[in-house]
C-alpha positions as CSV (number, residue, x, y, z in Angstrom):
1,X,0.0,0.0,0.0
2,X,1.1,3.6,-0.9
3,X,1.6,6.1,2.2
4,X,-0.9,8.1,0.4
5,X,-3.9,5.1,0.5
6,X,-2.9,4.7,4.0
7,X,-3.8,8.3,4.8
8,X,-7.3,7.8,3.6
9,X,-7.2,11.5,2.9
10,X,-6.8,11.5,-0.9
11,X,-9.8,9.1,-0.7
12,X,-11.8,11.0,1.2
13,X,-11.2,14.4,-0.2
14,X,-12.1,12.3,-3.8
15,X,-15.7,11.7,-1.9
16,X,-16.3,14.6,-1.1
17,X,-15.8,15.8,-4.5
18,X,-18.2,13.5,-6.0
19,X,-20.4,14.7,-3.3
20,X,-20.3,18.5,-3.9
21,X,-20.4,17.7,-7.8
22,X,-23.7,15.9,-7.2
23,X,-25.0,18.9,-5.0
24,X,-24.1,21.5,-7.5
25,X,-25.1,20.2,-10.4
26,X,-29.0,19.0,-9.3
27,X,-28.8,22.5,-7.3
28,X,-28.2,24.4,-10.8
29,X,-30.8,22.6,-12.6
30,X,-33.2,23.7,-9.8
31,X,-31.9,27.3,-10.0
32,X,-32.5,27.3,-13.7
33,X,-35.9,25.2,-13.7
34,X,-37.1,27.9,-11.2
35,X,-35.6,30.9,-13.4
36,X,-38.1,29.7,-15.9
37,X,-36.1,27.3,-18.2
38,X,-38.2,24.1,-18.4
39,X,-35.9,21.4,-19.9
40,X,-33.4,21.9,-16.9
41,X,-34.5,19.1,-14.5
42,X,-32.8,18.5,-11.2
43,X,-33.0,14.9,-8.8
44,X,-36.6,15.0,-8.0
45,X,-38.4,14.4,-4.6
46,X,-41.3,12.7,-4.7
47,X,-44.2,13.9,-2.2
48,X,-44.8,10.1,-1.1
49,X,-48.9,9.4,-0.1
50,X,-50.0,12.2,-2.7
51,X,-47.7,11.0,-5.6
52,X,-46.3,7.7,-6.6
53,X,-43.9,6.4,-8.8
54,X,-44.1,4.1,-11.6
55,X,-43.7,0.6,-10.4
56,X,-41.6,-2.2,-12.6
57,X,-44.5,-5.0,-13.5
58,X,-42.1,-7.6,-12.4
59,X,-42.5,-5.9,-8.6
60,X,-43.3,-8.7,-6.0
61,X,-46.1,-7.4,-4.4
62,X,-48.8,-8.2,-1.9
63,X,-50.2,-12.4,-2.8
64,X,-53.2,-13.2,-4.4
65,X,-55.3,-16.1,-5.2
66,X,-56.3,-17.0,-8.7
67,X,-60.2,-18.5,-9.0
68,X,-61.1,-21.2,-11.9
69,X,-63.9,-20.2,-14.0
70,X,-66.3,-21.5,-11.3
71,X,-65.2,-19.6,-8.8
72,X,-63.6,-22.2,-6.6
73,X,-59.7,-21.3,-6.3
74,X,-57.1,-22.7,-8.8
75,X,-54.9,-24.7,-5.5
76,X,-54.8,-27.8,-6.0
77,X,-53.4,-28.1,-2.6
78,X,-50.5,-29.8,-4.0
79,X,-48.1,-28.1,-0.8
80,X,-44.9,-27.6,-3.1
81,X,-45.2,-23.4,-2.3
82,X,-45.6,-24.7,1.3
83,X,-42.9,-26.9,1.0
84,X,-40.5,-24.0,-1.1
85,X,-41.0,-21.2,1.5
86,X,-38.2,-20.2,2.9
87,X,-39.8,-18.2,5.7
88,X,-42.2,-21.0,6.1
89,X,-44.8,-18.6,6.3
90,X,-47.6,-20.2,3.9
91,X,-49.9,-23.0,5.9
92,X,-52.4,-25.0,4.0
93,X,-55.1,-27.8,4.7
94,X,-56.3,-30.0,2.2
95,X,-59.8,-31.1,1.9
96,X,-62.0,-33.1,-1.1
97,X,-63.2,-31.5,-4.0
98,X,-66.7,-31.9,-5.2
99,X,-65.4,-32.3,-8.6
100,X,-63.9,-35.7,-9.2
101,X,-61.9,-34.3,-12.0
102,X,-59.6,-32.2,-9.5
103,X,-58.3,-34.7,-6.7
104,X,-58.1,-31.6,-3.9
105,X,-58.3,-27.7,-2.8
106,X,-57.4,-26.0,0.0
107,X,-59.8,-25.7,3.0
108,X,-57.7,-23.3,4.6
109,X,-54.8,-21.3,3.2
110,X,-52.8,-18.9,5.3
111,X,-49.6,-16.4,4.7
112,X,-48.5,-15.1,7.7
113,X,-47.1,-11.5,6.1
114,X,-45.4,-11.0,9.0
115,X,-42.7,-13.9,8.0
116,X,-42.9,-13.6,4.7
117,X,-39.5,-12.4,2.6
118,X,-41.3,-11.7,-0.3
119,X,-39.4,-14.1,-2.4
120,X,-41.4,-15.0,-4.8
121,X,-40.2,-18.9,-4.7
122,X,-44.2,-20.0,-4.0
123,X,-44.9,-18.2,-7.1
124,X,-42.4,-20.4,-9.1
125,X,-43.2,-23.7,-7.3
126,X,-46.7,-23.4,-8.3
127,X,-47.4,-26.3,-10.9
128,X,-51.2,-24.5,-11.6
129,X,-50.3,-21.3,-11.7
130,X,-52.8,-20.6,-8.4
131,X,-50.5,-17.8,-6.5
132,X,-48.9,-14.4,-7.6
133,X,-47.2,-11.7,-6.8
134,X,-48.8,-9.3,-9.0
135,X,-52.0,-6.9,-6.7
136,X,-49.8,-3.8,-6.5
137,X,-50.8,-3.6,-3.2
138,X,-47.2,-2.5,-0.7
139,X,-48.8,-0.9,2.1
140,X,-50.3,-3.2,4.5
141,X,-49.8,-3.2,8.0
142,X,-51.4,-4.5,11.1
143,X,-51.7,-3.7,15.5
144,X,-51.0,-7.8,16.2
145,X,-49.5,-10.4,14.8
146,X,-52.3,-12.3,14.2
147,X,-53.0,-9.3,12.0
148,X,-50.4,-9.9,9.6
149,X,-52.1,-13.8,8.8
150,X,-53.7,-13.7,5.1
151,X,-56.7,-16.1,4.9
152,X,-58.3,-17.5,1.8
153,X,-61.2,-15.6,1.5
154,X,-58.9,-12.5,1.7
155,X,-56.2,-13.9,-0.6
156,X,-59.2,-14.5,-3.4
157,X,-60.5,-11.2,-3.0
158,X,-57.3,-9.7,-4.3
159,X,-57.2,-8.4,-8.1
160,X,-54.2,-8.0,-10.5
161,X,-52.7,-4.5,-10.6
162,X,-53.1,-1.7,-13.2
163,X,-50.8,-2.1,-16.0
164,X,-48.7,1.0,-14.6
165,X,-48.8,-1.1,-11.0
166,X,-51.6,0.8,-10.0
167,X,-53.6,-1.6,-7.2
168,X,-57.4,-2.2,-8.4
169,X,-58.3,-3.7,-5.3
170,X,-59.1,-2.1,-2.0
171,X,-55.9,-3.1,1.2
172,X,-57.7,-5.9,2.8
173,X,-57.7,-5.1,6.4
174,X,-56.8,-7.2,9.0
175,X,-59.7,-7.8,11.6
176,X,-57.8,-6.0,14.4
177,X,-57.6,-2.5,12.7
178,X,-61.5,-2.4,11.2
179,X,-63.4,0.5,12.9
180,X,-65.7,-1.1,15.8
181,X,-69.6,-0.9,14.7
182,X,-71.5,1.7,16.6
């Protein structure tokens, strides 16, 4: 190692250059955006609740159930996005399905949110195509744990996103944060 590396301070000054270079140059574009020239752009903040950004398509969101034609859910309960979780966060019962043709479906089906990594492996497991990733939905949040578990009926009430990412359905809320009937 030089003597010069081993005083950090050539490294350090180099930073701080990068730094101010940053600062100056978004800082002009400001200056000159707010003098009137409107090509001159600037890093933007975005005023989160009131504006969004664009989402990628491909962003793992909140889980949702996929229904057959009939209505019944696609699971076959086949247990292999179970079985792929890492978080172990996804629970399922099997039970018969009036339909000789398809062998089972879930009776229940849980995601505890609160262990989920947001992986996406229960997604690729699924042979039938019965989970995704794709409501839009990122804000979710809950007062217990118990809060954060995801049943079935709430999992099939979800619908695909917006093409822009743009949820379509409503943030289902957990039981512990609906408003108490008067």
């Amino acid at each position: 190692m030089k003597l010069a590396q081993r005083l950090y301070l050539p490294e350090v000054v180099s930073g701080l250059v990068l730094t101010a270079g940053h600062f100056f140059r978004n800082m002009g574009a400001h200056v000159a955006r707010a003098l009137g020239r409107r090509d001159a752009r600037g890093a933007v903040t975005i005023q989160y609740p009131e504006e969004r950004r664009p989402y990628s398509p491909r962003l793992r969101s909140l889980h949702r159930l996929v229904r057959r034609e009939d209505g019944s859910p696609r699971c076959v309960a086949c247990m292999m996005c179970e079985t792929v979780c890492p978080a172990r966060c996804i629970y399922i019962v099997a039970a018969e399905h009036p339909n000789p043709d398809i062998e089972k479906v879930p009776d229940r089906f849980d995601i505890d949110l609160g262990k989920c990594v947001f992986c996406g492996f229960c997604v690729e497991a699924c042979p039938e195509d019965a989970i995704r990733m794709d409501t839009g939905i990122l804000e979710f949040s809950s007062y217990s744990r118990g809060g954060m578990i995801y049943t079935k009926e709430m999992l099939l009430a979800l619908e695909p996103a917006t093409g822009d990412g743009r949820p379509t359905s409503p943030v289902p809320i957990p039981p512990d944060l609906r408003m108490p009937a008067p």
